[in-house]
C-alpha positions as CSV (number, residue, x, y, z in Angstrom):
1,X,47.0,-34.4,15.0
2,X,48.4,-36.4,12.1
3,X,50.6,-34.6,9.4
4,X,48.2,-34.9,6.7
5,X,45.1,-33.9,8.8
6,X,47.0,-30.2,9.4
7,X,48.2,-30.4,5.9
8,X,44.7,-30.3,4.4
9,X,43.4,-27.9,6.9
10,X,45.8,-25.2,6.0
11,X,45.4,-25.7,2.5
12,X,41.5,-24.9,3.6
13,X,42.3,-22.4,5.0
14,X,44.2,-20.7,2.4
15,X,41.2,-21.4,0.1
16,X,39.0,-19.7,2.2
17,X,41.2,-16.7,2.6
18,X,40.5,-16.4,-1.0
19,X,37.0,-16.8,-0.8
20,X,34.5,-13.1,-0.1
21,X,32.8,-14.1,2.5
22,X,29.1,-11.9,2.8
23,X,29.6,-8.1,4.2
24,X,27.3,-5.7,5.5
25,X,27.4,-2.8,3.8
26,X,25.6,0.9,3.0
27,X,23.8,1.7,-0.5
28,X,25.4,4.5,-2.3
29,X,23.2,4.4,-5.6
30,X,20.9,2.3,-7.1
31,X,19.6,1.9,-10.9
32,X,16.0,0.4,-10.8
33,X,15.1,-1.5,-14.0
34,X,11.7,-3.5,-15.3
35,X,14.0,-6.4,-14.8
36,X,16.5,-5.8,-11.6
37,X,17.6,-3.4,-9.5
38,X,21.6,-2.8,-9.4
39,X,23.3,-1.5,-6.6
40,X,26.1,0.4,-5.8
41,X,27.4,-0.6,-2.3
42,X,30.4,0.5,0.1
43,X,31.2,-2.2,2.5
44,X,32.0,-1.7,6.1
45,X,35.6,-1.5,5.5
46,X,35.4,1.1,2.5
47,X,35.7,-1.2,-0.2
48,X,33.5,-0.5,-3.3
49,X,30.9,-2.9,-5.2
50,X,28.7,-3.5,-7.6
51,X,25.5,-5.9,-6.8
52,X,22.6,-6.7,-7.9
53,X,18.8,-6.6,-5.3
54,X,17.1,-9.9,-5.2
55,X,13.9,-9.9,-4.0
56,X,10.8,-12.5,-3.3
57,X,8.4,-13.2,-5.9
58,X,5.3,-10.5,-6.0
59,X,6.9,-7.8,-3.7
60,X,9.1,-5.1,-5.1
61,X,11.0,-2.0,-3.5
62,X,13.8,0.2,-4.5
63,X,15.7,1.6,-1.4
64,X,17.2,5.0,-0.6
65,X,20.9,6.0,-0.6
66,X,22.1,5.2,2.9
67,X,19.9,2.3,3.3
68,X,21.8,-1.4,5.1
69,X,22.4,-4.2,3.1
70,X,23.9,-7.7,2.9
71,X,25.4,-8.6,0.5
72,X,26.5,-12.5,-0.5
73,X,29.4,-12.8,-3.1
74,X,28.4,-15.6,-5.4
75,X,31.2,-18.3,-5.7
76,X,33.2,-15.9,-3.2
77,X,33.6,-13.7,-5.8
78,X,33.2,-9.9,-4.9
79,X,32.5,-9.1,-8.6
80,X,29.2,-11.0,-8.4
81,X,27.4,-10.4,-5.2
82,X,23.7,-9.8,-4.8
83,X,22.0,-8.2,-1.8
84,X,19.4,-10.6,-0.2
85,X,18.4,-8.5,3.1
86,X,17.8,-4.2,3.2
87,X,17.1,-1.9,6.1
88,X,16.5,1.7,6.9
89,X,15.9,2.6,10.2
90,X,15.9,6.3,9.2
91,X,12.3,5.6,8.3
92,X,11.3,2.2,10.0
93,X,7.9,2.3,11.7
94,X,7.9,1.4,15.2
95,X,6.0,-2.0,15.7
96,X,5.1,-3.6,18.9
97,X,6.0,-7.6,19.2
98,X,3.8,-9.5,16.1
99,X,3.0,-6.4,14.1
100,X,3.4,-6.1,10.8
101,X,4.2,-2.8,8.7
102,X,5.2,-1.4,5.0
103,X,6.3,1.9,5.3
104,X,8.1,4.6,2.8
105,X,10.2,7.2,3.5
106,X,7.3,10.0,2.9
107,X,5.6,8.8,5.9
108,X,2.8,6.5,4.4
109,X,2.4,3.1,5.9
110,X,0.0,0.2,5.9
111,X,0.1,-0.9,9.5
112,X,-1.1,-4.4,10.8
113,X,-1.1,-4.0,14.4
114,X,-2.1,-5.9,17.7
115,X,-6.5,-6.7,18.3
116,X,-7.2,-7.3,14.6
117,X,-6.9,-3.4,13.0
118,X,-5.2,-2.8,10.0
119,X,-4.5,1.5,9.6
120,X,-3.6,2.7,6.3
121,X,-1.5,6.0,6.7
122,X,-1.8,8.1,2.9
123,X,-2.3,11.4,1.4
124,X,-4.6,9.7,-1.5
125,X,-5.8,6.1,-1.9
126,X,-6.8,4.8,-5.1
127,X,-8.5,1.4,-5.3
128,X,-8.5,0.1,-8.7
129,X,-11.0,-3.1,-9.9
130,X,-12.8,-3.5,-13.5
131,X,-15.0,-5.5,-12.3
132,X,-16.1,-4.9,-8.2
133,X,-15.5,-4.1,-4.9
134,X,-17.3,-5.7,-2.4
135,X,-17.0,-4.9,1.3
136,X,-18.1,-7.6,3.6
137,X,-18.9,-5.8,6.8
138,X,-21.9,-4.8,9.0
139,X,-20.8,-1.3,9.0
140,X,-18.9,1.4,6.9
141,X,-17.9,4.7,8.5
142,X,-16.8,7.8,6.4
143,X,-15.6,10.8,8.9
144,X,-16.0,13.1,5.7
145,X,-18.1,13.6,2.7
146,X,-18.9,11.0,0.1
147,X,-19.0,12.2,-3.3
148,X,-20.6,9.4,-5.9
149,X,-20.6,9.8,-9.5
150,X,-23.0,7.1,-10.6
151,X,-25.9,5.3,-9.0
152,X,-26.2,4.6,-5.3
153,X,-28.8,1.5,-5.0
154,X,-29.8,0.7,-1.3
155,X,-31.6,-2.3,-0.4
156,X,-32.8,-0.9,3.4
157,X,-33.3,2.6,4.6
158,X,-32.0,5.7,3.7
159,X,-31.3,7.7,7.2
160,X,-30.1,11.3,7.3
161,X,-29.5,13.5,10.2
162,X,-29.7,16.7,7.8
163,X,-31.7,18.0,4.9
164,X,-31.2,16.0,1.3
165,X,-31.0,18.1,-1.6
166,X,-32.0,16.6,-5.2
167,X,-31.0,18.0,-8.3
168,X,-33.5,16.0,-10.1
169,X,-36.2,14.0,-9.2
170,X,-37.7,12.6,-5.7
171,X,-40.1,9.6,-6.3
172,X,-41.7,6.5,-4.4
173,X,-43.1,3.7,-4.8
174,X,-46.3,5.8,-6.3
175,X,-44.7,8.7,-8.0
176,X,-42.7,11.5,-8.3
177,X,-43.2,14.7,-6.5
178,X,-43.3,16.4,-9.2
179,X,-46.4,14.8,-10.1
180,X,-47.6,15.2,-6.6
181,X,-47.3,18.9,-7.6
182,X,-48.9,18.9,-11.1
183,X,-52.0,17.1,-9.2
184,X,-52.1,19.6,-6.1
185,X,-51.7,22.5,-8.6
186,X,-54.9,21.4,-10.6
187,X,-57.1,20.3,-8.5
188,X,-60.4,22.0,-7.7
189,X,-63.2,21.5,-5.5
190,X,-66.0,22.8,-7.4
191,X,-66.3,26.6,-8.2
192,X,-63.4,27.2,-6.1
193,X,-60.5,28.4,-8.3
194,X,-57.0,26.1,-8.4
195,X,-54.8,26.5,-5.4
196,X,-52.6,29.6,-5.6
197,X,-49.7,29.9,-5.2
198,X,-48.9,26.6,-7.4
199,X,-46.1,24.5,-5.7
């Protein structure tokens, strides 16, 4: 090897022994912001940093104490390093091959598995829209009760396997019961005197 070839890969090499090179570490802390997310990280060798959590554009999370990271030391420097990649398999769902999950650490998960179905794990579930929600589907299935607090308008049949209970009124495409009533009440034939007792 010529002279000057080894001389200029040892004066690499001393460069790069200067450079940080990306670690692995654990989360200690973290300081969520509107704006970022910093980081207090212990690297696998016990060394102590600061960092700062980039993330991709429209997904946000703020990991727990204990959680992995990687961290990459901008221009080599350890005083500027943000973590690009986090894990915590204290609370990772398990997913088969192709499945997708998002998942907290209080058990609630939005699951994208195997055969087209999509499970959503939750205590509550709040869908928020000012304008509408529209669910394109032949069929909708609640296992519980259905509470609505404004108009229900149907454009087929109504089909219930119990009784339906009205706190106002019941009418068709002729009228109300009520006024089914007030006309059976009435009504006489004759002498005879009105129905009794009134519905």
């Amino acid at each position: 090897m010529p002279a000057l070839t080894r001389q200029m890969r040892g004066i690499a090499a001393a460069a790069l022994r200067n450079v940080r090179q990306a670690l692995r570490g654990v989360l200690r802390s973290s300081t969520p912001t509107w704006s970022n997310i910093g980081m207090d990280v212990e690297g696998l060798a016990g060394e102590q940093l600061a960092a700062e959590l980039l993330q991709h554009y429209g997904f946000t999370s703020a990991p727990l104490p204990g959680a992995e990271v990687i961290v990459i030391p901008i221009g080599g420097q350890t005083s500027h390093g943000v973590v690009v990649a986090t894990a915590d398999g204290r609370y990772r769902l398990k997913v088969a091959e192709g499945e997708v999950a998002l998942y907290t650490d209080e058990g609630d998960y939005i699951h994208m598995k195997r055969g087209h179905l999509i499970e959503v794990n939750t205590k509550t579930l709040t869908i928020k829209a000012s304008s509408m929600v529209t669910l394109d589907t032949p069929l909708v299935v609640a296992t519980g009760s259905v509470q609505v607090s404004q108009d229900v308008t149907a454009g087929q049949n109504i089909s219930a396997g119990q009784d339906i209970t009205a706190g106002g009124e019941v009418t068709d495409h002729t009228r109300s019961m009520q006024a089914d009533r007030d006309l059976y009440n009435s009504h006489v034939h004759g002498t005879t005197p009105p129905p009794a007792p009134p519905q």
